[in-house]
Every structure is written in structure tokens, then in C-alpha cells.
C-alpha positions in Angstrom: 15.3 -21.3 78.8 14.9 -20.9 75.1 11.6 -23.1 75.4 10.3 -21.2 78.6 10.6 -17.6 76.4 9.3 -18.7 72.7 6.1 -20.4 75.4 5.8 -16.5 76.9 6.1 -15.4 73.3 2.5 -17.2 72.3 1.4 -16.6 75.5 1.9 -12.6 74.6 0.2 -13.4 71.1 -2.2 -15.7 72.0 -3.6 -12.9 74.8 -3.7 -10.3 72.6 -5.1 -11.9 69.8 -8.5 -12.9 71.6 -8.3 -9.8 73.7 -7.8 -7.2 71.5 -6.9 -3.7 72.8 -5.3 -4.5 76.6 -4.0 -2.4 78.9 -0.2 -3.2 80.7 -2.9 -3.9 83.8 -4.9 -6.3 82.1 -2.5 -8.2 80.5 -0.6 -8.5 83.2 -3.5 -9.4 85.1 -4.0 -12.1 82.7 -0.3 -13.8 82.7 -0.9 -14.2 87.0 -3.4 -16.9 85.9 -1.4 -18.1 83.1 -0.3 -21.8 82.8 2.8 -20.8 81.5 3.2 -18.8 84.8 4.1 -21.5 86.7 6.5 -20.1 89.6 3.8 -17.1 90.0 6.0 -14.5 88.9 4.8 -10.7 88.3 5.2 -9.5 84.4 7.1 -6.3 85.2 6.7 -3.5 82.3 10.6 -3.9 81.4 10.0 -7.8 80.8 6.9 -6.8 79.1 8.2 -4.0 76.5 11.3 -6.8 76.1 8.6 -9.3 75.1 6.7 -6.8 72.8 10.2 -6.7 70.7 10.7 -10.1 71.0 7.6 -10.9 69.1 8.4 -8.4 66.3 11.8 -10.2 66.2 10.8 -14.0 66.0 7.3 -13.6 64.3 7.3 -10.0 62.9 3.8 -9.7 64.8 4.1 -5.7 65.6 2.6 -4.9 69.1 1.5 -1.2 68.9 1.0 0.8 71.9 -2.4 3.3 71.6 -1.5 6.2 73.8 -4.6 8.0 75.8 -5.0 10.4 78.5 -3.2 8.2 81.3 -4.5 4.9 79.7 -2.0 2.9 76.9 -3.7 0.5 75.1 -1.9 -2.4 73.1 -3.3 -4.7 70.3 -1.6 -6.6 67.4 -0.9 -4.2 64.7 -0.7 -6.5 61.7 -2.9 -9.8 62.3 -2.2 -10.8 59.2 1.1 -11.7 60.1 -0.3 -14.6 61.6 -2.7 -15.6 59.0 -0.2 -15.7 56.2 1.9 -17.4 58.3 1.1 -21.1 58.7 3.7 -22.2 61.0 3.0 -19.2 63.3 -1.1 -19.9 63.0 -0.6 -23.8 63.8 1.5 -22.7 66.9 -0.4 -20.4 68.0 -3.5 -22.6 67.7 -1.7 -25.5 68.9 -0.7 -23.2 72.1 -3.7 -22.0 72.6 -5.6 -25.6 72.4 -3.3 -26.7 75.1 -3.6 -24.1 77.6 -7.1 -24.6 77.3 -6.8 -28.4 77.8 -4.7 -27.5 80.9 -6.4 -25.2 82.3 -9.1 -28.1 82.4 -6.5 -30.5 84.1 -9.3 -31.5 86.6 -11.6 -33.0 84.6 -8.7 -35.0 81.8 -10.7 -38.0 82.5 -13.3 -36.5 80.5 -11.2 -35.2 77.5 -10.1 -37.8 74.9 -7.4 -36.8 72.6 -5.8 -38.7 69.1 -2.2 -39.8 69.6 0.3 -39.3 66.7 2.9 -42.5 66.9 6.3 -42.9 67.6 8.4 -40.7 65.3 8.5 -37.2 67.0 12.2 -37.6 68.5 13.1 -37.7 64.9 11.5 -34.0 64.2 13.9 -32.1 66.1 17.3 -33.3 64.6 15.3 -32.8 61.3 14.6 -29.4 61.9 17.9 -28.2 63.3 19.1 -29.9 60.0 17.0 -27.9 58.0 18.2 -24.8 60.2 21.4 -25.3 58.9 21.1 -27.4 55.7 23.0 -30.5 56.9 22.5 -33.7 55.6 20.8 -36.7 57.7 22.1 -40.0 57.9 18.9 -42.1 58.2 17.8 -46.2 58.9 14.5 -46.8 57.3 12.3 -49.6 56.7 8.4 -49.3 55.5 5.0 -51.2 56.0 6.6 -53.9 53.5 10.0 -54.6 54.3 11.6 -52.3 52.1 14.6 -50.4 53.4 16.7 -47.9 53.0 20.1 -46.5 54.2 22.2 -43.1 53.4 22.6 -39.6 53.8 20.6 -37.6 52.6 18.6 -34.0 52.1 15.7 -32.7 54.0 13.8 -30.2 52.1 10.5 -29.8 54.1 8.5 -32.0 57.1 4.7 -32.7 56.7 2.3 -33.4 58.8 -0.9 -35.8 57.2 -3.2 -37.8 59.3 -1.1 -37.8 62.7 2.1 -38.5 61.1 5.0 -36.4 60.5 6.8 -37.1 57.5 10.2 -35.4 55.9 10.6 -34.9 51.9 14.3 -35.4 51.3 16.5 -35.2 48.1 18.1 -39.0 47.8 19.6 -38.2 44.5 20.1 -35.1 42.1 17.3 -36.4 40.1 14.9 -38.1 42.7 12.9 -37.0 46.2 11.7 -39.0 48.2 9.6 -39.0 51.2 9.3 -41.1 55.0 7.2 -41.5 57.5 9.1 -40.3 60.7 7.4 -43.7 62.6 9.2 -46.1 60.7 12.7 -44.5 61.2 14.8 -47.0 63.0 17.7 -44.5 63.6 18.6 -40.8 62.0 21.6 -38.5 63.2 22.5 -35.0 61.5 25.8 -35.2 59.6 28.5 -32.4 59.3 28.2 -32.3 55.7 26.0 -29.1 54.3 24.0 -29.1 50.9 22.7 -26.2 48.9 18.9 -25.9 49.1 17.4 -25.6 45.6 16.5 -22.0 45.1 13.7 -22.8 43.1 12.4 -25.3 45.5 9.0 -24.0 47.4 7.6 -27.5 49.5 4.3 -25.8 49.5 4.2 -25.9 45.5 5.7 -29.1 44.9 2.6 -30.3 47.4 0.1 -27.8 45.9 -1.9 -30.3 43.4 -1.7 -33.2 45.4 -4.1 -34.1 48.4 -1.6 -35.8 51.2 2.1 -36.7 51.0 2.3 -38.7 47.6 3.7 -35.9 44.9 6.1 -35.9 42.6 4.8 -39.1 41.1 3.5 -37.6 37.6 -0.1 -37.7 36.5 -1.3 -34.6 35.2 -3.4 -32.4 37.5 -7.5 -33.0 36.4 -10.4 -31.5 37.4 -12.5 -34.5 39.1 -16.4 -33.0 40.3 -18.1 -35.6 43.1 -21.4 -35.7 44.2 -22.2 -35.6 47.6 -25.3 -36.9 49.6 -26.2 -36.9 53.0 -24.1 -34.4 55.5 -21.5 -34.7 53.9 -21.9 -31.5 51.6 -22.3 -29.7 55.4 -18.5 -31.4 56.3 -17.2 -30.5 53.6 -18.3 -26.8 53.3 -17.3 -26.6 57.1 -13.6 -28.2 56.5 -12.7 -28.4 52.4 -11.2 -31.5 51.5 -8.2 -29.5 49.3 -7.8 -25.8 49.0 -8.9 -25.7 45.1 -12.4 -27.2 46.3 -15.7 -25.4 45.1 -19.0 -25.6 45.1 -20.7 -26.3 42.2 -24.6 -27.1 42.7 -26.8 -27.8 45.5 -29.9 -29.1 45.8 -32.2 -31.2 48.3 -31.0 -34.7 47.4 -27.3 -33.5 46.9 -24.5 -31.0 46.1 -22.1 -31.3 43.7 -18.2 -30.4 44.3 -15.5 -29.7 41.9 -11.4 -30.3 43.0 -8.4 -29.6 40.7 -5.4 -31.9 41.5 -3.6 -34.6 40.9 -5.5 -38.2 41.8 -2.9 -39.7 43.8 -3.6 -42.5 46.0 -3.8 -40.8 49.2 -6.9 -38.8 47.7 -8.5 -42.6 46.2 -8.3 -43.4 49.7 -9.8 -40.0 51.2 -12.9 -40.5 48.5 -13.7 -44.4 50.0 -13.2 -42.8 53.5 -16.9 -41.3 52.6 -18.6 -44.5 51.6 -22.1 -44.1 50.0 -22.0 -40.7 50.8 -19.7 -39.6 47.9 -19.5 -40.2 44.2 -17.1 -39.5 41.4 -18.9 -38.0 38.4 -15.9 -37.4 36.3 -13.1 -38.1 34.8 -14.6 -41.2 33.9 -11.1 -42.5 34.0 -11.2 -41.9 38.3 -14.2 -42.8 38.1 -13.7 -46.2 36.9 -10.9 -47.1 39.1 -13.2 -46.1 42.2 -16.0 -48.9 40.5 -13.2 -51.6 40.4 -12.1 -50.9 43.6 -15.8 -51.3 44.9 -16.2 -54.4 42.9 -12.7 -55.9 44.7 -14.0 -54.6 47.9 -17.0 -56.7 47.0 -15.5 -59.9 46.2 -13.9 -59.9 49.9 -17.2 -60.0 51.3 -18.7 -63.0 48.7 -15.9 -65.0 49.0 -16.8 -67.7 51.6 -13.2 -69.3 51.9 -12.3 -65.5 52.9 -14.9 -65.4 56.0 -13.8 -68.8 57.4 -10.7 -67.8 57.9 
């Protein structure tokens, strides 16, 4: 039940946000051919004005009622709730992308989608623990063999590159994070923590492109060139939010980021290939060169290809 109304929630958000000023007629008019809809039920005014104060409750998104002669009109009064929130934007988005998708049921042969791997049972035992700062009791094991076993302190979930991962305190003086794939088994204790009240996930992530912070290094300001389309990618989707642009010319355009170089943003440059080049520090820029040069002796190493 709880599912079914938070779905008729962003079904109420999502309609008015790409529909602007709608009268009760419209709207209602609209939620007859919803997907949500599924038992073909009318949206009667009551269940309507219920869901208008719903939304205020659960998302503080203020529908407003214009009142004209014998016409209401209703619209979102603050759409900036939604931008400033990112948990409500990716909902929304992520509810709107899907009634899209199955509102096109018919042709699903024809729409080809990225799977995120095994690990999404684990978010909802996380989040309720969250909810209610509990501890988790949590089997893991990584890529390596390494494993680990305890209770411990969720502080935030992460999503990077079709993974979910959760950043927990293990000890007073130490976070660490997981990949919610290679959890072999996590329950939520009855023991409670007290969240650090100076603790804000989206700081402690702000410097850093991915899921490796925390780590030291001291934040730089690393400029790349970039040839090609790339500079056309990256002007459409910004590879970190402190990215600017610095020059542009024919052959290239140039790209300053201030962060910390951690190894998930190494990777993210040699994602790009020739495309991309690190101008400075000379320190990152030297580790990319080695890299290449390893990268290099794969491929000349004749003992390598026979295999």
C-alpha cells in the first residue's frame, strides 16, 4: 500500500511538472491513462486534494490552486524543491524514465537497457537502518579475497557506475566503504549509534570523483586537454561538478577540475584514450605516462600474447 501511494505521489509530481498549470479535469484525465492506474480507477477530487497534501508532506513540493471564474488551475508552486533536492530529482526522473519505458511495453524488444548487479536486496535493510540509525551486521569479501566481518555504521549509500555502495563507520577513527555486490550476507541489528552531527556524505565526497575518499591527498587543480568530441561530451555531461572551461579552439579545448586524484578519477581519464591529456600537475601527469608505458609493455611482450 505504502509503495502503491509514494508511486501516485510522483505520478502527481511528475504530471504537473511537464504540464504546468492543469485543471482537476485534465489531470484527472491524465491519471485514466496512467500506468500506475492499473485497476482503472477514477481520481475523485477528495483523493486528489488528499494527494496534493501528501506531496507537501513527504517532499515539501507545494501544489497551489489558481482560482478563476469557474476554472482552478494547479501548478507546482516551488520547483525548486525538486531541484535542490537530489533524492527527489533522481526519483522523479527515475519514475518518469520508467513510465515512459512502459508505456512503450510493445516494442521492449527494441529498447536495450544497462543492468546494475546483484546487491539491490541489500539497499533496503540499509536504508531502513539509516532510518533509524541501527547498526548492520555485514559478510563481505572483495575482488581479492579479502574479507570482512562485524557490525557496523551506515552513514550514507552511493551509487557510481551501476553499483550501489554503503560508507560505514567500522571504527571511531576509520570509514570504510562496500560494494553492495559483494555482500555475502547483511541483517540490521537492534543496537542504535549516534550519527556524527558534523558528518555531511555529500562533503566528505565533494573533492573526490567516485567512491574512493577519505584516503588523504590534498585536493589539486589538474587542467586536461581534450581533442576530438570529447570537449562536446564533456560540456554536455561534466565529468565532476568543479569542472570548467578554460580555452577552446579548433584542434582542442582545455578543461580545468579541482579535486582530489584518486584512483577512480586515473581510471575515468584512461576511459578517454587519445582523446584526453593531462597537462598538469606534472606529478598526475607522470603517473598517467607510466601507466601508458605498462599498458604498452602488455602489448610488446610476446610471451604475454601466446598465452
Amino acid at each position: 500500500m505504502v509503495e502503491l501511494l509514494l508511486k501516485r505521489y510522483l505520478w502527481l509530481i511528475d504530471t504537473l511538472k511537464r504540464g504546468g498549470e492543469m485543471t482537476y479535469d485534465e489531470i484527472a484525465a491524465q491519471w485514466s491513462k496512467s500506468s500506475v492506474n492499473d485497476n482503472g480507477s477514477e481520481l475523485s477530487k477528495r483523493t486528489f486534494y488528499n494527494h496534493c497534501q501528501a506531496v507537501g508532506r513527504h517532499f515539501g513540493i507545494d501544489i497551489e490552486c489558481r482560482r478563476g471564474r469557474g476554472l482552478n488551475l494547479y501548478s507546482i508552486a516551488n520547483p525548486e524543491a525538486i531541484e535542490d533536492n537530489s533524492l527527489t530529482k533522481w526519483a522523479l526522473d527515475s519514475f518518469s524514465l520508467g513510465e515512459l519505458l512502459i508505456g512503450n511495453a510493445s516494442i521492449a524488444d527494441k529498447i536495450l537497457l544497462e543492468d546494475i548487479p546483484s546487491g539491490r536486496e541489500w539497499l533496503e535493510p540499509i536504508l531502513k537502518a539509516l532510518q533509524n540509525n541501527r547498526q548492520i551486521e555485514l559478510e563481505y569479501e572483495n575482488f581479492f579475497g579479502v574479507k570482512y566481518a562485524g557490525s557496523v555504521s551506515p552513514l550514507c549509500v552511493k551509487l557510481f557506475k551501476r553499483r550501489w555502495y554503503v560508507l560505514c563507520q567500522v571504527r571511531e577513527d576509520r570509514k570504510r566503504i562496500f560494494s553492495l555486490d559483494r555482500v555475502k550476507s547483511l541483517s540490521v541489528t537492534d543496537s542504535t549509534f549516534l550519527y556524527p552531527k558534523d558528518f555531511v556524505p555529500a562533503d566528505y565526497f565533494r573533492d573526490v570523483f567516485g567512491i574512493v575518499a577519505g584516503t588523504g591527498g590534498k585536493v589539486e587543480t589538474i587542467v586536461i586537454r581534450t581533442y576530438a568530441e570529447l570537449p562536446g561530451y564533456l560540456r554536455s555531461l561534466p565529468m565532476h561538478h568543479s569542472q570548467r572551461e578554460l580555452d577552446s579552439n579548433a584542434e582542442y579545448t582545455d578543461f580545468s577540475l579541482r579535486l582530489r586524484p584518486s584512483f577512480d578519477f586515473i581510471q575515468e581519464l584512461l576511459l578517454h584514450r587519445d582523446q584526453l591529456e593531462v597537462l598538469s600537475p606534472q606529478t598526475l601527469r607522470d603517473e598517467i605516462a607510466v601507466i601508458i608505458s605498462n599498458m604498452k609493455k602488455h602489448y610488446e611482450d610476446s610471451d604475454t600474447a601466446k598465452q
